[in-house]
C-alpha positions as CSV (number, residue, x, y, z in Angstrom):
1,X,47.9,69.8,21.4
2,X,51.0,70.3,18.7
3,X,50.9,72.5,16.0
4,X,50.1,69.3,13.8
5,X,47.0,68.3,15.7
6,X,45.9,72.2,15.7
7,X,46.3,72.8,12.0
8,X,44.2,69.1,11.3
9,X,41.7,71.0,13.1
10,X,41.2,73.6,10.5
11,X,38.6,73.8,7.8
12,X,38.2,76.2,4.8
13,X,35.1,76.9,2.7
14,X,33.0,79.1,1.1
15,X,29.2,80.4,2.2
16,X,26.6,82.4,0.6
17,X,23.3,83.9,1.5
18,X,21.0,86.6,1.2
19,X,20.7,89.3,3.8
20,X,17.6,91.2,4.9
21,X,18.5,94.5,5.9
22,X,16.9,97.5,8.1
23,X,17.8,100.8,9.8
24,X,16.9,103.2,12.7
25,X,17.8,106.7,12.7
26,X,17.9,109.8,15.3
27,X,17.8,113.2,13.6
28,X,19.0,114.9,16.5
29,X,20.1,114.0,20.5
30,X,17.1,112.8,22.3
31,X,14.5,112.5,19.5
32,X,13.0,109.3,18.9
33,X,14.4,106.8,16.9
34,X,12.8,105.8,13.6
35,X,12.8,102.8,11.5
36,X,12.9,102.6,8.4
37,X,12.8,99.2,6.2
38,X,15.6,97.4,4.2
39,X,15.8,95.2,1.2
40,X,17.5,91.8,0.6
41,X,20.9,91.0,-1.3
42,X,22.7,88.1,-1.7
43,X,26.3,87.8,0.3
44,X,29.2,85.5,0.3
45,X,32.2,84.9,2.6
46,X,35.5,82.8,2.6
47,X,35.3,80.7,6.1
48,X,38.3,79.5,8.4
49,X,36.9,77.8,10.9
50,X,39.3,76.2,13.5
51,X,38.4,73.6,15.7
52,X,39.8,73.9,19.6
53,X,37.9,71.2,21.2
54,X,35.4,68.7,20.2
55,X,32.4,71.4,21.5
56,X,34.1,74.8,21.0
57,X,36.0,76.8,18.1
58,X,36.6,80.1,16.4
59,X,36.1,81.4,13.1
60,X,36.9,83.9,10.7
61,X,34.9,85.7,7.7
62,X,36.0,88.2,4.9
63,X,32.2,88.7,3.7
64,X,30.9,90.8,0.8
65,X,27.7,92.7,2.3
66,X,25.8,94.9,1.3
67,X,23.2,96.6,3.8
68,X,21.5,100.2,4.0
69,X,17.6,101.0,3.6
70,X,14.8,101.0,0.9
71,X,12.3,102.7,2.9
72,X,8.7,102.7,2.6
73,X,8.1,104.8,5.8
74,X,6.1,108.1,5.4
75,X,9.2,110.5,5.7
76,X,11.6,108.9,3.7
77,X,9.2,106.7,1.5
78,X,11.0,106.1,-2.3
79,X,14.8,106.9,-1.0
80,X,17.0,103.7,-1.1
81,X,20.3,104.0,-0.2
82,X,23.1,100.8,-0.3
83,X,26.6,100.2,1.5
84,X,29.2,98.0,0.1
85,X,30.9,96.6,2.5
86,X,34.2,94.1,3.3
87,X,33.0,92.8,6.8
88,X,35.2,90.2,8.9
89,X,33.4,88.4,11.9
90,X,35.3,86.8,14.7
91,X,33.3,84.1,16.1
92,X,33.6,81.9,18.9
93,X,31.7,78.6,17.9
94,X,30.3,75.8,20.1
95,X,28.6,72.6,19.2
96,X,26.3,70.2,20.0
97,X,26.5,66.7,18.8
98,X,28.5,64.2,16.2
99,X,28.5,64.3,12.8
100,X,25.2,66.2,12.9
101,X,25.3,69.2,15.5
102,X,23.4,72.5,16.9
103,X,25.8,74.9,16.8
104,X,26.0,78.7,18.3
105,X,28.2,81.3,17.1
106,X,28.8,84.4,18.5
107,X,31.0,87.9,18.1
108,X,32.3,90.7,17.1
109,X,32.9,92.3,13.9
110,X,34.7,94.8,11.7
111,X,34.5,96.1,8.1
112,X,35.7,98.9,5.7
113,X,33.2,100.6,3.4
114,X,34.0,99.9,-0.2
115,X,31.3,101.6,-1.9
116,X,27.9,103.6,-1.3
117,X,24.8,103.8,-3.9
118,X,22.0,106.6,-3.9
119,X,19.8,104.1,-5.5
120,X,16.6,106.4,-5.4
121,X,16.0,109.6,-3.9
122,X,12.3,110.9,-4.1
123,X,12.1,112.9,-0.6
124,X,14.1,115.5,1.1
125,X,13.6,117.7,4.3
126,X,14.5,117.9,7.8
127,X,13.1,114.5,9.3
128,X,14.8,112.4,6.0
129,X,18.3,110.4,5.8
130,X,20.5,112.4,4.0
131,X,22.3,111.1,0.8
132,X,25.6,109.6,1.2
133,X,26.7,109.0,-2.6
134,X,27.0,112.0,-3.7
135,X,30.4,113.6,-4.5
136,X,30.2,115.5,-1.8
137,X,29.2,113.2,0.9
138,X,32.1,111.8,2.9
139,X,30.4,108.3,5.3
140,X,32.7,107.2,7.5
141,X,34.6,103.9,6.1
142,X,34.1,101.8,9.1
143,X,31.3,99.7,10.7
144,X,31.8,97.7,13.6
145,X,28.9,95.8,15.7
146,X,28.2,92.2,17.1
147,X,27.3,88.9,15.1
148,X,25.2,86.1,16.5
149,X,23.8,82.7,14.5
150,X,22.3,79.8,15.0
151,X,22.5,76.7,12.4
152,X,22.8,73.1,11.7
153,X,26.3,71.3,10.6
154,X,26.8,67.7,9.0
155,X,30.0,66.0,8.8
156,X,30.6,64.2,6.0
157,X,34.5,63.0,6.3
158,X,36.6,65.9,5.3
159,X,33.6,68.0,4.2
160,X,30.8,70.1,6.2
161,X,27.8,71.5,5.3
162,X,26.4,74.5,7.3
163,X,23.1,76.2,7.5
164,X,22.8,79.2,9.4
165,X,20.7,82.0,10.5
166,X,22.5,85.1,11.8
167,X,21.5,88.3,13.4
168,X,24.2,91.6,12.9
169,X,23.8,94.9,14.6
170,X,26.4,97.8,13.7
171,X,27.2,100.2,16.4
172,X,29.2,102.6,13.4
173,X,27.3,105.4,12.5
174,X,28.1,106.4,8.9
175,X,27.5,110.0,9.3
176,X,30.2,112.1,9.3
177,X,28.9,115.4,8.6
178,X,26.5,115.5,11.9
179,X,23.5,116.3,9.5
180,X,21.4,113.3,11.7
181,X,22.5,112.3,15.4
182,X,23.2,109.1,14.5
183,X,22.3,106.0,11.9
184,X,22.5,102.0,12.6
185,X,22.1,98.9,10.7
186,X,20.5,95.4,11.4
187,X,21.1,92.4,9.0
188,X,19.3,89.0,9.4
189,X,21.1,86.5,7.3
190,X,20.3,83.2,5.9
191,X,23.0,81.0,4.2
192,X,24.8,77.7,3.3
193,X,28.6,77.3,3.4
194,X,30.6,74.5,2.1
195,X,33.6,73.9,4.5
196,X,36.7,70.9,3.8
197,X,39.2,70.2,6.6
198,X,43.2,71.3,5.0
199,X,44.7,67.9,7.0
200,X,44.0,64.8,8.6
């Protein structure tokens, strides 16, 4: 394949979405995790997708998220807490079909923190998540995890249209002060990108 060929391959777009967000929490080594529920808010990513072969590819995201908890459990019930983040997926794609296909996409990713929002505290105490947008709190700045979707692409020329459902799980832990053991994120995602192929 020459560089030509490889760059005809390559498409650019924009997505957007709305995540729905949850979290499970360990207060201290070998207590039982608890979960605690999320919220929804809307994302959006710039895509390069490159196309290998006519059944596999890889793509890159720089995505806006924004993930944490708005929980409703007993312990921490009224506290809502929100992460900014710049996460980038690196996906390996593969496809079935023509113009219309099945595709899988799977991989890892990375972000950096760019902001953190106490939205609500109500409750405090031992068994709670502690704050982390006060001045004094310092969360770690990055998240790291695995990315897996599912969707349905359509070819239309130069232009694509995606829909997608994605699962993300973050193996960071934002706390940095060891006041819990330990503090992970899930995000189920639901979105629509717009992609257009840079060269015939």
């Amino acid at each position: 394949m020459t560089v030509g060929n490889l760059f005809a391959q390559t498409s650019i777009g924009l997505k957007a979405g709305f995540t729905q967000s949850s979290a499970n929490y360990r207060t201290s080594l070998g207590t039982y995790p608890r979960d605690v529920t999320g919220f929804n808010a809307p994302s959006y990513s710039l895509v390069i997708e490159q196309f290998f072969e006519k059944h596999a590819g890889a793509q890159v995201e720089f995505q806006f998220l924004t993930t944490g908890y708005a929980a409703s459990d007993s312990i921490n019930m009224g506290n809502e807490t929100r992460f900014t983040y710049l996460k980038v997926p690196v996906l390996s794609n593969f496809y079935l079909g023509n113009s219309g296909r099945f595709h899988i996409k799977i991989g890892p990713h990375l972000g950096y923190l760019l902001k953190t929002d106490d939205v609500e505290r109500v409750i405090e105490g031992d068994l709670v998540i502690p704050t982390y947008g006060q001045e004094s709190d310092t969360p770690r700045k990055i998240m790291y995890g695995l990315t897996a979707g599912v969707g349905l692409s359509k070819l239309f020329g130069k232009h694509t249209i995606q829909g997608e459902v994605r699962y993300s799980y973050e193996f960071g832990n934002p706390e940095a002060q060891e006041r819990i053991f330990d503090l992970n994120f899930t995000q189920l995602e639901f979105s629509l990108a717009y992609l257009f192929r840079v060269a015939d």
